[in-house]
PDB file of N, CA, C and O in Angstrom:
ATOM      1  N   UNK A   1      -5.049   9.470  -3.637  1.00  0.00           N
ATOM      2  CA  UNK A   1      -3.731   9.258  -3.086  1.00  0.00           C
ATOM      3  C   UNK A   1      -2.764  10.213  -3.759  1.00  0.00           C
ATOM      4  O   UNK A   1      -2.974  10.396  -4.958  1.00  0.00           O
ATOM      5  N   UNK A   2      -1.804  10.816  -3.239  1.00  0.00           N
ATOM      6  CA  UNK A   2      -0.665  11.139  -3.346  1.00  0.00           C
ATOM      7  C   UNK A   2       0.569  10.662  -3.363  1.00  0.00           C
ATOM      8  O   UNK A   2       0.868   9.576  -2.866  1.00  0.00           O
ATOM      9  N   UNK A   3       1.514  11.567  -4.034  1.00  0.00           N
ATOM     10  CA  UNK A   3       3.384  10.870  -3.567  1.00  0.00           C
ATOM     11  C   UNK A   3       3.319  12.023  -2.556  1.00  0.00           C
ATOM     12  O   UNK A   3       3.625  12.772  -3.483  1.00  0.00           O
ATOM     13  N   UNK A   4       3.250  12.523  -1.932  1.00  0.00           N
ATOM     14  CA  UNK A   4       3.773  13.207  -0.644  1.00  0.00           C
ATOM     15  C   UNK A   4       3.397  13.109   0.847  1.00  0.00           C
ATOM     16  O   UNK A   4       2.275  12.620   0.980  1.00  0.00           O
ATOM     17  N   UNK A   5       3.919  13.386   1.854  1.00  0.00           N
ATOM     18  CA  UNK A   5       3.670  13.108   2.994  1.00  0.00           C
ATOM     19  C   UNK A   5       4.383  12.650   3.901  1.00  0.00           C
ATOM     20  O   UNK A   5       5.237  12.052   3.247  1.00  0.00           O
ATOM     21  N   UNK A   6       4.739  12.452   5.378  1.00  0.00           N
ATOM     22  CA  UNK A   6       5.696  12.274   6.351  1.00  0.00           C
ATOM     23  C   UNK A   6       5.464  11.598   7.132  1.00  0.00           C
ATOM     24  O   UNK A   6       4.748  11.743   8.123  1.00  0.00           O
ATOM     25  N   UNK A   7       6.266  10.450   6.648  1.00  0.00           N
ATOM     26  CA  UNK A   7       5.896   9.193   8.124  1.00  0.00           C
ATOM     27  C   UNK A   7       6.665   9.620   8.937  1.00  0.00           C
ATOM     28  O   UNK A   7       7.760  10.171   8.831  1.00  0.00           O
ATOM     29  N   UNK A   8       5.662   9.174  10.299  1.00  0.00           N
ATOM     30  CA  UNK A   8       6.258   9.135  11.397  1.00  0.00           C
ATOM     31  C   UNK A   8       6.746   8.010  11.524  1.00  0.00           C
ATOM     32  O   UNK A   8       6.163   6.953  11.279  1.00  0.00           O
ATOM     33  N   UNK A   9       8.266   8.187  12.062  1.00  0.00           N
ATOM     34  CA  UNK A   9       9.531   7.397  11.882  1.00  0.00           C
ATOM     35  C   UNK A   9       9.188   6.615  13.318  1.00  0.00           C
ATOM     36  O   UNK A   9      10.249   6.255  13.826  1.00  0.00           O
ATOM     37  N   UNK A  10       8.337   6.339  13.914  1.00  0.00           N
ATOM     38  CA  UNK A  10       8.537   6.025  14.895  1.00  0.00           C
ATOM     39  C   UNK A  10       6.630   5.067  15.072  1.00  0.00           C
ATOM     40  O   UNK A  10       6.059   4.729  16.108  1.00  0.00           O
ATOM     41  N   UNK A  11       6.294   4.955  14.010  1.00  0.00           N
ATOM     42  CA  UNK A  11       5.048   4.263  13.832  1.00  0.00           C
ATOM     43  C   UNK A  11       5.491   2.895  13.300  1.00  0.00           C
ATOM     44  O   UNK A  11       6.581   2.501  12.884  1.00  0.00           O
ATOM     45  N   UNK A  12       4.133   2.213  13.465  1.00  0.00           N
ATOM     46  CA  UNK A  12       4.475   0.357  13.064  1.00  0.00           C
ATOM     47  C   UNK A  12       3.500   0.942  11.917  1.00  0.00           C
ATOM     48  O   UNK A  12       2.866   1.979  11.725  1.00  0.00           O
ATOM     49  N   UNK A  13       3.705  -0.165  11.326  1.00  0.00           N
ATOM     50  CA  UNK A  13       2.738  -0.654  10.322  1.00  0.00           C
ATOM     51  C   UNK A  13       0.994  -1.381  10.847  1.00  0.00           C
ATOM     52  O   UNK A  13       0.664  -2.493  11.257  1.00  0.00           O
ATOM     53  N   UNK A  14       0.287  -0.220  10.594  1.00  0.00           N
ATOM     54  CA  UNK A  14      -1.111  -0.778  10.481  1.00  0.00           C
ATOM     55  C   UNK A  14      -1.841  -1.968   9.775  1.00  0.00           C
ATOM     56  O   UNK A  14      -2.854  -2.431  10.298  1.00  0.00           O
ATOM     57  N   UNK A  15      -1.389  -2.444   8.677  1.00  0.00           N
ATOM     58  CA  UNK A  15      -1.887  -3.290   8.150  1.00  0.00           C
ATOM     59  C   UNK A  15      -1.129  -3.770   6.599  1.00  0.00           C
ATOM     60  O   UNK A  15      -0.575  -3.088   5.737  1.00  0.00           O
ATOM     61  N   UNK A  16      -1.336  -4.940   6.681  1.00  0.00           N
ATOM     62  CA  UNK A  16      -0.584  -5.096   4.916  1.00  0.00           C
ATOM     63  C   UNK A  16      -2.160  -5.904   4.130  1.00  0.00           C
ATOM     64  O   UNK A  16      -3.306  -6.135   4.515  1.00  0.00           O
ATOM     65  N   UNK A  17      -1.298  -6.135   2.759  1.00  0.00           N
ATOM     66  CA  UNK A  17      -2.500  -6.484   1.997  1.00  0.00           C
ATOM     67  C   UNK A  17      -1.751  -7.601   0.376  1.00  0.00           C
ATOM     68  O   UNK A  17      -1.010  -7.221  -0.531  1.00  0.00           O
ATOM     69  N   UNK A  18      -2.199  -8.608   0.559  1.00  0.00           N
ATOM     70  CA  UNK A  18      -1.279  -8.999  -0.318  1.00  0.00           C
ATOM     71  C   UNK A  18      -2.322  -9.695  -1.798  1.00  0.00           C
ATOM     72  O   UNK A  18      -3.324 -10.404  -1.713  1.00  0.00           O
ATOM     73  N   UNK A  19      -1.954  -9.418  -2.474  1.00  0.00           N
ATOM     74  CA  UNK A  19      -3.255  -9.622  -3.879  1.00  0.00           C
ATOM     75  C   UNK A  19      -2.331 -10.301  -4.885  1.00  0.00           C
ATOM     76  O   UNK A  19      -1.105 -10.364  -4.792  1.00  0.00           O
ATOM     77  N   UNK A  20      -3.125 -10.821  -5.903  1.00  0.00           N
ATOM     78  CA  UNK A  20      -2.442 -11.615  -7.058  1.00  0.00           C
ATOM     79  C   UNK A  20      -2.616 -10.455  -8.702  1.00  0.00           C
ATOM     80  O   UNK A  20      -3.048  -9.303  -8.674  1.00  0.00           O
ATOM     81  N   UNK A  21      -2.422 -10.760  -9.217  1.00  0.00           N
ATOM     82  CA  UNK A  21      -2.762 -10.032 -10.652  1.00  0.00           C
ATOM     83  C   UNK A  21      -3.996  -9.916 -10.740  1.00  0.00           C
ATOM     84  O   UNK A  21      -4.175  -8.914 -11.432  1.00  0.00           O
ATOM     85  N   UNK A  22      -5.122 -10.414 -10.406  1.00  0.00           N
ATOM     86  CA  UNK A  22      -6.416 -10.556 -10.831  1.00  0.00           C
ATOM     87  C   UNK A  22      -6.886 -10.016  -9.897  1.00  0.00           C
ATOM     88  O   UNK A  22      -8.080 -10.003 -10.196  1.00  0.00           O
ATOM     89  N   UNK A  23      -6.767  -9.409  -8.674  1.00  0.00           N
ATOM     90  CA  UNK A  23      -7.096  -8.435  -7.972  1.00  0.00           C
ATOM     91  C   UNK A  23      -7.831  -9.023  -6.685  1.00  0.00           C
ATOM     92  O   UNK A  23      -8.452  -8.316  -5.891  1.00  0.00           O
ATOM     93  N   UNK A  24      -7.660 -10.627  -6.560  1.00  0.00           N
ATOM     94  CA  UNK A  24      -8.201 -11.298  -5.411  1.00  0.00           C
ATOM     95  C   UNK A  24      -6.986 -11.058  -4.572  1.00  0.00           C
ATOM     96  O   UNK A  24      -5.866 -10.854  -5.042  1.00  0.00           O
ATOM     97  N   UNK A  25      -7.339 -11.103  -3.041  1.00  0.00           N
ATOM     98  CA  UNK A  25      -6.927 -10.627  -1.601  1.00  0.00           C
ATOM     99  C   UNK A  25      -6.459 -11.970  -1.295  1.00  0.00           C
ATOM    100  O   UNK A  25      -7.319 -12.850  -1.265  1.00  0.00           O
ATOM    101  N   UNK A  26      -4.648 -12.440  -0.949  1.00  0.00           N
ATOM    102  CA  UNK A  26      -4.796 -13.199  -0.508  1.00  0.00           C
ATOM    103  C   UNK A  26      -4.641 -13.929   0.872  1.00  0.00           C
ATOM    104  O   UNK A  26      -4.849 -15.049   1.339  1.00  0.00           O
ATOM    105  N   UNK A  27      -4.130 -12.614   1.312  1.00  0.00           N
ATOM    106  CA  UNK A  27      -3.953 -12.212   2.827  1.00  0.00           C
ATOM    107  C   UNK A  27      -3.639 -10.875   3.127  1.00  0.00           C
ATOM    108  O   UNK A  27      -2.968 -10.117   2.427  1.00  0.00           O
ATOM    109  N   UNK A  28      -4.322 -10.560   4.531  1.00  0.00           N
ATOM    110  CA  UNK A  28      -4.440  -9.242   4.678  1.00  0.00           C
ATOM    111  C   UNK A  28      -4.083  -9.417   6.292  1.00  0.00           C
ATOM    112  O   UNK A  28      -4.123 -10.442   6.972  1.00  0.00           O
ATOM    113  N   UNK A  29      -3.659  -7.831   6.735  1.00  0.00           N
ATOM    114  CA  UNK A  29      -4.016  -8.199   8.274  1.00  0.00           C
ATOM    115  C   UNK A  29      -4.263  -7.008   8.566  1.00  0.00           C
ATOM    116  O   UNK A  29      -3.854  -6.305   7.642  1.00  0.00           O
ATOM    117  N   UNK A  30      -5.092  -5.908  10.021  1.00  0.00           N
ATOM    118  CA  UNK A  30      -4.939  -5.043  10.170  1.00  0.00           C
ATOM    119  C   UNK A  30      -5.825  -4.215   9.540  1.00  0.00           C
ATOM    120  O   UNK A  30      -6.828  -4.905   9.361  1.00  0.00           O
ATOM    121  N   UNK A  31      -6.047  -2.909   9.021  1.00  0.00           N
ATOM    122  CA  UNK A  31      -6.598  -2.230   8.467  1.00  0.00           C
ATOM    123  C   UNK A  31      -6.515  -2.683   6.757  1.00  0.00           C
ATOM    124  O   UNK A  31      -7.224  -2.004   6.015  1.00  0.00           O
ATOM    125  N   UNK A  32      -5.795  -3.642   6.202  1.00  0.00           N
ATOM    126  CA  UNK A  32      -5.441  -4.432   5.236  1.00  0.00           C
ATOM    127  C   UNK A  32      -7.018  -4.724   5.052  1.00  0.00           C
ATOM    128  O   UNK A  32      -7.692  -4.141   4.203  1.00  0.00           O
ATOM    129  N   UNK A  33      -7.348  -5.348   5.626  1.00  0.00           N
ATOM    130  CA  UNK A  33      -8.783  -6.146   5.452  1.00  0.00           C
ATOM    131  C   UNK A  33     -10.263  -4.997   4.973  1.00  0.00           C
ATOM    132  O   UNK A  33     -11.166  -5.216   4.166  1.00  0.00           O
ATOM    133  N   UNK A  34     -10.115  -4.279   5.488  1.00  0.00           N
ATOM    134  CA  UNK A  34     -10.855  -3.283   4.394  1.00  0.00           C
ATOM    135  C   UNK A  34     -10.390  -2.406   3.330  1.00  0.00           C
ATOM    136  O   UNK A  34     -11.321  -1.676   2.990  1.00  0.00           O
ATOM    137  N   UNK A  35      -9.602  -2.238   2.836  1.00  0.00           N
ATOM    138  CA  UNK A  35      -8.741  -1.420   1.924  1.00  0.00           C
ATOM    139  C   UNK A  35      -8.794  -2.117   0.400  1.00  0.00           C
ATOM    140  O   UNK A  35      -8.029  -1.824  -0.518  1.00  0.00           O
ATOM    141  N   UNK A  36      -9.792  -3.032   0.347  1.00  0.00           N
ATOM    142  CA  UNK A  36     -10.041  -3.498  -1.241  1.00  0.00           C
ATOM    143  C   UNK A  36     -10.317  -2.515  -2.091  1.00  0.00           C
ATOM    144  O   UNK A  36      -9.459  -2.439  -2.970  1.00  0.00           O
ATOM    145  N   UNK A  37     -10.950  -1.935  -2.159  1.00  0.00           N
ATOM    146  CA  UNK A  37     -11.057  -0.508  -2.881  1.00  0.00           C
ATOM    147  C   UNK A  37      -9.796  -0.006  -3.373  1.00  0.00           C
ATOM    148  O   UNK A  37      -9.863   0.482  -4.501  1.00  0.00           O
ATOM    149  N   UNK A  38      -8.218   0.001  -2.597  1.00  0.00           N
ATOM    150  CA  UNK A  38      -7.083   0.346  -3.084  1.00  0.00           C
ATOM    151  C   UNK A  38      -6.534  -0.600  -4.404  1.00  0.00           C
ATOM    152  O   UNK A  38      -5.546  -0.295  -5.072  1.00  0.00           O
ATOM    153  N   UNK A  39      -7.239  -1.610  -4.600  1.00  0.00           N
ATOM    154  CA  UNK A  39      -6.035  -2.505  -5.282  1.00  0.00           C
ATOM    155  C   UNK A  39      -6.518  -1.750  -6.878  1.00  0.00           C
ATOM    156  O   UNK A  39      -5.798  -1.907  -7.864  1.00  0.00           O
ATOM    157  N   UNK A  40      -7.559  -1.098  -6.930  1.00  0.00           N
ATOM    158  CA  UNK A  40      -7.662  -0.695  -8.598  1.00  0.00           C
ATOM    159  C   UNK A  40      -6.677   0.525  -8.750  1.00  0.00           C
ATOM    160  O   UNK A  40      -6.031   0.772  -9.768  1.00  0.00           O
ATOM    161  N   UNK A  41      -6.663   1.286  -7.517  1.00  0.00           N
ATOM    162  CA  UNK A  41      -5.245   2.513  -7.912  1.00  0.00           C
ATOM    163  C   UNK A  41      -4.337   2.131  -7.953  1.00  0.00           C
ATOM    164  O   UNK A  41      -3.491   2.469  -8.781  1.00  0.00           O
ATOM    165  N   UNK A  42      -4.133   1.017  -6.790  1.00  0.00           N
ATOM    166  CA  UNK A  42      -2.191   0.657  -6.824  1.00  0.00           C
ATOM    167  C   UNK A  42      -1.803   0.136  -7.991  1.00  0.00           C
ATOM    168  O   UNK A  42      -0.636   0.270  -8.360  1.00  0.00           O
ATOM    169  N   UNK A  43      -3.003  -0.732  -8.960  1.00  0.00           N
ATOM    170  CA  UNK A  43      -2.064  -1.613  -9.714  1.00  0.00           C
ATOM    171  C   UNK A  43      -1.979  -0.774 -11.286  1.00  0.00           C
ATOM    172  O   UNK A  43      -1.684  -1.281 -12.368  1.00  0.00           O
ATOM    173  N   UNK A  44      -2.367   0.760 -10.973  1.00  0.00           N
ATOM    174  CA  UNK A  44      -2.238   1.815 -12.089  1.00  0.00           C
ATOM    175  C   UNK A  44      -0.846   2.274 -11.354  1.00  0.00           C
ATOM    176  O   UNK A  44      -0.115   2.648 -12.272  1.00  0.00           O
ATOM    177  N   UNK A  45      -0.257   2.391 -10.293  1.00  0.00           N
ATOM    178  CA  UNK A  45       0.959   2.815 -10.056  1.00  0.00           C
ATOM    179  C   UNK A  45       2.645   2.119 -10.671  1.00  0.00           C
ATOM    180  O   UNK A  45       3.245   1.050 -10.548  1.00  0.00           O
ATOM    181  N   UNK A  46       2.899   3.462 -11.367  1.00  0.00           N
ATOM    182  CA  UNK A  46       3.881   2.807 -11.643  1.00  0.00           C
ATOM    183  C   UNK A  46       5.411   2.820 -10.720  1.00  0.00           C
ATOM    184  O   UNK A  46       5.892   3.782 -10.120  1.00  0.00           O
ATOM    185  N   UNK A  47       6.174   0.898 -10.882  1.00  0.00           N
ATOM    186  CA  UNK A  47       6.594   0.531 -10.234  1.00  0.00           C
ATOM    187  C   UNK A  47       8.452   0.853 -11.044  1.00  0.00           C
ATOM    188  O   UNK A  47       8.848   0.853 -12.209  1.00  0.00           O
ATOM    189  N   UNK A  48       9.356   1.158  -9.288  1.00  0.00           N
ATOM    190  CA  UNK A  48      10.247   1.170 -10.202  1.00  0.00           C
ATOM    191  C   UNK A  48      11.028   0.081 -10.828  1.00  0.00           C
ATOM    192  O   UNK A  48      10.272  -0.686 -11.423  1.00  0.00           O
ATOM    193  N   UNK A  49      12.499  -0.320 -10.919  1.00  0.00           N
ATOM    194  CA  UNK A  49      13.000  -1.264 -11.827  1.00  0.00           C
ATOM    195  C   UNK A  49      13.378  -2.347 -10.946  1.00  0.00           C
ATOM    196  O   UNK A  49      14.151  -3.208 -11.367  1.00  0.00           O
ATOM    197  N   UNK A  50      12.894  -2.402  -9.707  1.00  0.00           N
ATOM    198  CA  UNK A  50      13.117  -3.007  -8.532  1.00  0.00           C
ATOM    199  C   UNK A  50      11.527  -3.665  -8.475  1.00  0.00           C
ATOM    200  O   UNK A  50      11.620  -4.762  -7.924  1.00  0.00           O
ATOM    201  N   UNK A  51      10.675  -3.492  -8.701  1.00  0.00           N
ATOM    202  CA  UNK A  51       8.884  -3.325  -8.409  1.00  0.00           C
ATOM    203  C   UNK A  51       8.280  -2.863  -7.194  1.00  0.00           C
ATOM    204  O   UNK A  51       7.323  -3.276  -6.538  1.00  0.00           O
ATOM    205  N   UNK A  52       9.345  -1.576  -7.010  1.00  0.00           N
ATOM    206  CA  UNK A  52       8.582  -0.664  -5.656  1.00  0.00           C
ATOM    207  C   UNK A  52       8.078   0.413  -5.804  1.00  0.00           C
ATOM    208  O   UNK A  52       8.845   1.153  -6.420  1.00  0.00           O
ATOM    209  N   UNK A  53       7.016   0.948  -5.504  1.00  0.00           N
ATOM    210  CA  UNK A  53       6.341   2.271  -5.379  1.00  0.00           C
ATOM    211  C   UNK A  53       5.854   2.458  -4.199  1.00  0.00           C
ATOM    212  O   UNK A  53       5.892   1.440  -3.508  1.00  0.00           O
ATOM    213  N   UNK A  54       5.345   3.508  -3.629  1.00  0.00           N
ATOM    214  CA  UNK A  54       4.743   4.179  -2.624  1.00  0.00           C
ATOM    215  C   UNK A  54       3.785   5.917  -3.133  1.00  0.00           C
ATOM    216  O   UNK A  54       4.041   6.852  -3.892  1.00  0.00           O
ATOM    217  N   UNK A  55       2.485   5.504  -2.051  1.00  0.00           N
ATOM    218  CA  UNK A  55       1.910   7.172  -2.205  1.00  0.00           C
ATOM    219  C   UNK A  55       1.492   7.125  -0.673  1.00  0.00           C
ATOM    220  O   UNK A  55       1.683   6.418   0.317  1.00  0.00           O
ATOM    221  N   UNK A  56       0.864   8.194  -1.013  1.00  0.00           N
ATOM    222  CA  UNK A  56       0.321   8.553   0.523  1.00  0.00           C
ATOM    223  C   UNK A  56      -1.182   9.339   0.266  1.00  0.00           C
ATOM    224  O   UNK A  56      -1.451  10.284  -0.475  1.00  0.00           O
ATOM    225  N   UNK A  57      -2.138   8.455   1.298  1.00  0.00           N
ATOM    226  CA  UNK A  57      -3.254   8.684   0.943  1.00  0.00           C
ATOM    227  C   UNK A  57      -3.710   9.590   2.351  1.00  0.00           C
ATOM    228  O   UNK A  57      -4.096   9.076   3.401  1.00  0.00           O
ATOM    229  N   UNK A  58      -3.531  11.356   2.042  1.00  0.00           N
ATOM    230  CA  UNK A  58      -3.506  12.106   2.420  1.00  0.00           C
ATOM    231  C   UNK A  58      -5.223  11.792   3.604  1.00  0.00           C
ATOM    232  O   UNK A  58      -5.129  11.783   4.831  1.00  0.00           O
ATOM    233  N   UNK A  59      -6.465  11.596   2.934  1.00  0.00           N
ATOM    234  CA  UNK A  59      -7.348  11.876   3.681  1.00  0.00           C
ATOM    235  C   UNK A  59      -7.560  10.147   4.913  1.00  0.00           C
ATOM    236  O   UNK A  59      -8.280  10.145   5.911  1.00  0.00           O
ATOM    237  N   UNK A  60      -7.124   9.502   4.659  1.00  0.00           N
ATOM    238  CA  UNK A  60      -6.982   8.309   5.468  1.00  0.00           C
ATOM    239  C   UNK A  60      -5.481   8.610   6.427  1.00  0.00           C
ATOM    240  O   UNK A  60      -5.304   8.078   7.523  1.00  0.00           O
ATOM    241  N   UNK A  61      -4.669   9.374   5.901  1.00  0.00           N
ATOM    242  CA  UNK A  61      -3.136   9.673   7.116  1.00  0.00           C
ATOM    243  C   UNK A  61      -2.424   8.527   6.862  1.00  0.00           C
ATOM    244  O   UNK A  61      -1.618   8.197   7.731  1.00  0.00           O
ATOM    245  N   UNK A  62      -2.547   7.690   5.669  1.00  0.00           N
ATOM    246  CA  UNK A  62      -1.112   6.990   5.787  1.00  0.00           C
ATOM    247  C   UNK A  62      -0.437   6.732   4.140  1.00  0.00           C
ATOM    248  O   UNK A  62      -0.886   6.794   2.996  1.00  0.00           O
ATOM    249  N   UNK A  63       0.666   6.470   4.667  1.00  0.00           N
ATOM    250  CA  UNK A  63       2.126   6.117   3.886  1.00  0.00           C
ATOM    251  C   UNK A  63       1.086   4.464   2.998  1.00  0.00           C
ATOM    252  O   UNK A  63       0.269   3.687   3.494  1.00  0.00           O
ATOM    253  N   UNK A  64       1.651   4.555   1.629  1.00  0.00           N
ATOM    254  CA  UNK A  64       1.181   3.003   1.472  1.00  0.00           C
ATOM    255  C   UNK A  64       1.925   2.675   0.404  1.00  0.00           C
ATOM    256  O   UNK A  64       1.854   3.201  -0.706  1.00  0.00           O
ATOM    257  N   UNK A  65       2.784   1.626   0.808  1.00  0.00           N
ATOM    258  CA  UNK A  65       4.380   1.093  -0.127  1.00  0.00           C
ATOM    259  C   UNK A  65       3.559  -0.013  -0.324  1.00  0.00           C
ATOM    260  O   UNK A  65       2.590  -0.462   0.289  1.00  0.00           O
ATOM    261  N   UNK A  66       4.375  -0.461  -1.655  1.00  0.00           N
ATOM    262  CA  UNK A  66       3.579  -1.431  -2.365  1.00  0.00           C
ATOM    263  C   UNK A  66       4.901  -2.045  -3.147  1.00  0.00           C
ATOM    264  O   UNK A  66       5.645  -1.356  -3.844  1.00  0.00           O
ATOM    265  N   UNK A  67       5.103  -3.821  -2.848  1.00  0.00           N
ATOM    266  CA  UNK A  67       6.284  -4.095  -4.118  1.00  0.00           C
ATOM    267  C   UNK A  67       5.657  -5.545  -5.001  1.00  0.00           C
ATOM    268  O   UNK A  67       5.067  -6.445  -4.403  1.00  0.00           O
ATOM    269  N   UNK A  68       5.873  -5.562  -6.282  1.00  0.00           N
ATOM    270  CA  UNK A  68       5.142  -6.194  -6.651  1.00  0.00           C
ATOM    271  C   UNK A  68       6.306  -7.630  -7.531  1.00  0.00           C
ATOM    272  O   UNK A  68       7.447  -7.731  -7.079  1.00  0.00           O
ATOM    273  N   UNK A  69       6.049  -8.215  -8.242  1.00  0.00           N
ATOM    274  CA  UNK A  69       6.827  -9.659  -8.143  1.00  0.00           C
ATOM    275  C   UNK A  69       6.034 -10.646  -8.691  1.00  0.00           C
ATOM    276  O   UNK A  69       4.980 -10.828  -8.083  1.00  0.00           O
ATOM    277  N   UNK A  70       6.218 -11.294  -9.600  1.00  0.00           N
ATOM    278  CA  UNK A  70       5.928 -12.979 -10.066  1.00  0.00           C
ATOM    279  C   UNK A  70       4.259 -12.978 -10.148  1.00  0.00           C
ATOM    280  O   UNK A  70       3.533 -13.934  -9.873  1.00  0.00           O
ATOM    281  N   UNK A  71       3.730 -11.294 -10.721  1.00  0.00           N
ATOM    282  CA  UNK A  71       2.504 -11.204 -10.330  1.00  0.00           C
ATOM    283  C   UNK A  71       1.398 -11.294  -9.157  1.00  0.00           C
ATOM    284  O   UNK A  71       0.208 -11.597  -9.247  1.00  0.00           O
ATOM    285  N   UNK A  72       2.206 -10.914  -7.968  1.00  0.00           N
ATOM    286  CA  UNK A  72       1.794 -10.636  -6.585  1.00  0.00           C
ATOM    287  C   UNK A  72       2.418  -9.269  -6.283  1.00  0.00           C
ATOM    288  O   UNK A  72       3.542  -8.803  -6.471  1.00  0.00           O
ATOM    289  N   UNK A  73       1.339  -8.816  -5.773  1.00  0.00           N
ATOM    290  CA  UNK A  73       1.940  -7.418  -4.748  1.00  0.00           C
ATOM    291  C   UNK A  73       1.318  -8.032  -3.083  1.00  0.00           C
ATOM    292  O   UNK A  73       0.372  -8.697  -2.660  1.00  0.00           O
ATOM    293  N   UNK A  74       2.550  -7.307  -2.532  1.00  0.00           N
ATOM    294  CA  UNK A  74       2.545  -7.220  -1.105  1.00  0.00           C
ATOM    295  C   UNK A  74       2.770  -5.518  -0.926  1.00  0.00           C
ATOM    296  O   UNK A  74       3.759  -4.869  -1.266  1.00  0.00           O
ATOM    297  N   UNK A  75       1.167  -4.894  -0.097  1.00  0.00           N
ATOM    298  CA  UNK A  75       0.708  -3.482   0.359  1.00  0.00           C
ATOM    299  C   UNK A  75       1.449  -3.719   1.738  1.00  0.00           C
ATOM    300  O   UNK A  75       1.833  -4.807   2.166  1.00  0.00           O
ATOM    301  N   UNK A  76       1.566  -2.546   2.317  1.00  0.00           N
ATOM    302  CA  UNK A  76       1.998  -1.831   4.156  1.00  0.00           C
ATOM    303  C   UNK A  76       1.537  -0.527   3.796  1.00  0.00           C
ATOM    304  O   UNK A  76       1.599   0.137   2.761  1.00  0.00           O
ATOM    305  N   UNK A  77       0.968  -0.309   5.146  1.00  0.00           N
ATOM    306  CA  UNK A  77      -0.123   0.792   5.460  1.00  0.00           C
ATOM    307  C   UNK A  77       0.620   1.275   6.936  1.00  0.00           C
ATOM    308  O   UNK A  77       0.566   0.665   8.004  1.00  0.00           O
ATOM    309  N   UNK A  78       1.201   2.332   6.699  1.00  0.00           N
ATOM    310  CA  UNK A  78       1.678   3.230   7.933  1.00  0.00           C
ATOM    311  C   UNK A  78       1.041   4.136   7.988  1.00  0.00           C
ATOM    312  O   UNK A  78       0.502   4.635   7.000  1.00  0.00           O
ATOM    313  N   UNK A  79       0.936   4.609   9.256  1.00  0.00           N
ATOM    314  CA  UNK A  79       0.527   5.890   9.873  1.00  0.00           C
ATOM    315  C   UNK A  79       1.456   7.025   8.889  1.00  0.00           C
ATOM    316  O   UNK A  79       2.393   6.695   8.162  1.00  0.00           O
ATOM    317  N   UNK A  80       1.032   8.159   9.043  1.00  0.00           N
ATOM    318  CA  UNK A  80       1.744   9.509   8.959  1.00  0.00           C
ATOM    319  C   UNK A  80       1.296  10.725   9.858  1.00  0.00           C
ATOM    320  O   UNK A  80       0.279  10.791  10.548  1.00  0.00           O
ATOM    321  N   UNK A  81       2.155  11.550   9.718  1.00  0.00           N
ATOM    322  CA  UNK A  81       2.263  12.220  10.617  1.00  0.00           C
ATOM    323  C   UNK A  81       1.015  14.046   9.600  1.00  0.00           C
ATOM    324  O   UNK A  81       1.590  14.554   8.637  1.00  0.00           O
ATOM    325  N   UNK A  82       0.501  14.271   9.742  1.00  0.00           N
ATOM    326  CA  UNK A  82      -0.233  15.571   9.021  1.00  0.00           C
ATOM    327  C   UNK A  82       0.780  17.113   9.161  1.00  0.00           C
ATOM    328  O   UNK A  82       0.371  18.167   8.674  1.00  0.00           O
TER     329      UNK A  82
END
């Protein structure tokens, strides 16, 4: 994954993904449901003073914002544009 890349402003959201500290899934929807493999990079991302980050995972084509909280993150998986 990367920080760079260009959503298309005009795409929905493919899928979210929502996990606890311990890295169990506790709802997903969408392309969410296979993307377990992401939760060991995201939770090396650092978050800002708000608990938001985003990268973009150049060879899959999408945007993936991530905000995290009370030891839960909630993932969104957008399209981008190449």
């Amino acid at each position: 994954m990367s920080d760079n890349g260009i959503v298309n402003s005009g795409s929905d959201v493919v899928g979210t993904m929502v996990y606890d500290e311990r890295g169990n899934i506790l709802q997903y929807s969408g392309i969410g449901k296979s993307r377990k493999q992401d939760i060991t990079q995201l939770t090396m991302l650092p978050v800002d003073k708000d608990g938001f980050a985003s990268v973009t995972d150049q060879s899959a084509g999408l945007k993936v914002s991530l905000y995290t909280k009370d030891q839960m993150t909630v993932v969104t998986y957008k399209k981008i544009l190449n």
